[in-house]
N, C-alpha and C positions, 0 to 999 in steps of 0.2 A: 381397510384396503380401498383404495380409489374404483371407481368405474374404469376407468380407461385400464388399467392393473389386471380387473377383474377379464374383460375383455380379451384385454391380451392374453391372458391364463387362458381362457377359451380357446384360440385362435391356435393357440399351439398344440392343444391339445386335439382339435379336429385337425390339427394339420400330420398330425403321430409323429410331433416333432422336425418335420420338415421345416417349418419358419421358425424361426428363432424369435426369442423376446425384444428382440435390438432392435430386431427389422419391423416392428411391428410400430408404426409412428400413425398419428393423426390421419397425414393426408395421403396414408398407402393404400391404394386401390386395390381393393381384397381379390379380385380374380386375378389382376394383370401383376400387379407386385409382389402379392404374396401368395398365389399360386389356389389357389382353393377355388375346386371346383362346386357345380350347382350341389352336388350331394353333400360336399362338404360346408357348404352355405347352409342349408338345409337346416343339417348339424346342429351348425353354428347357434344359426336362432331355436334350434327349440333348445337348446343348452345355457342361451339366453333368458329363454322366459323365464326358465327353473330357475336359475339364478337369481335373478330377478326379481322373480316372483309376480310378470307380467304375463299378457298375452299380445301379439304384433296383430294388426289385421294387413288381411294381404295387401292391399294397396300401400300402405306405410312398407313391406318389407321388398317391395318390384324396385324401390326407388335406391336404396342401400346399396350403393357403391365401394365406399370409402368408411377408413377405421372411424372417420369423425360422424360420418353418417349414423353408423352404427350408433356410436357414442351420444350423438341426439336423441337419436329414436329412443334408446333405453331412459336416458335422463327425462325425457319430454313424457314418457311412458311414464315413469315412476311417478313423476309428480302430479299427473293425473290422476293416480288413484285416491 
């Protein structure tokens, strides 16, 4: 399964189904487009790391706007290790 898949699987799952898999695109701006609040941000990334199998530090996670952001941050993570 792709990152960006994986991601979205996330997204909806902190969202309790409120966003849909459709609406979940690149350049959708995860509080203003897809509704998720900071708790569900929160969520989002430690549900992330597990995934993952990374850790974020906080200045990489303040900047995270956007699904593509995200989708960096974890790719750019991964191959770090």
């Amino acid at each position: 399964m792709a990152t960006i898949e994986k991601i979205a699987e996330l997204i909806v799952k902190v969202s309790n189904g409120r966003v849909a898999k459709e609406q979940i695109k690149p350049e959708a701006h995860i509080s203003n487009d897809l509704k998720l609040d900071s708790l569900a941000m929160s969520e989002l990334l430690v549900l992330a790391e597990d995934t993952f199998n990374v850790r974020f530090s906080t200045d990489e996670v303040t900047k995270i706007k956007t699904v593509a952001e995200m989708l960096a941050l974890v790719n750019q993570t991964v191959a770090a290790k």
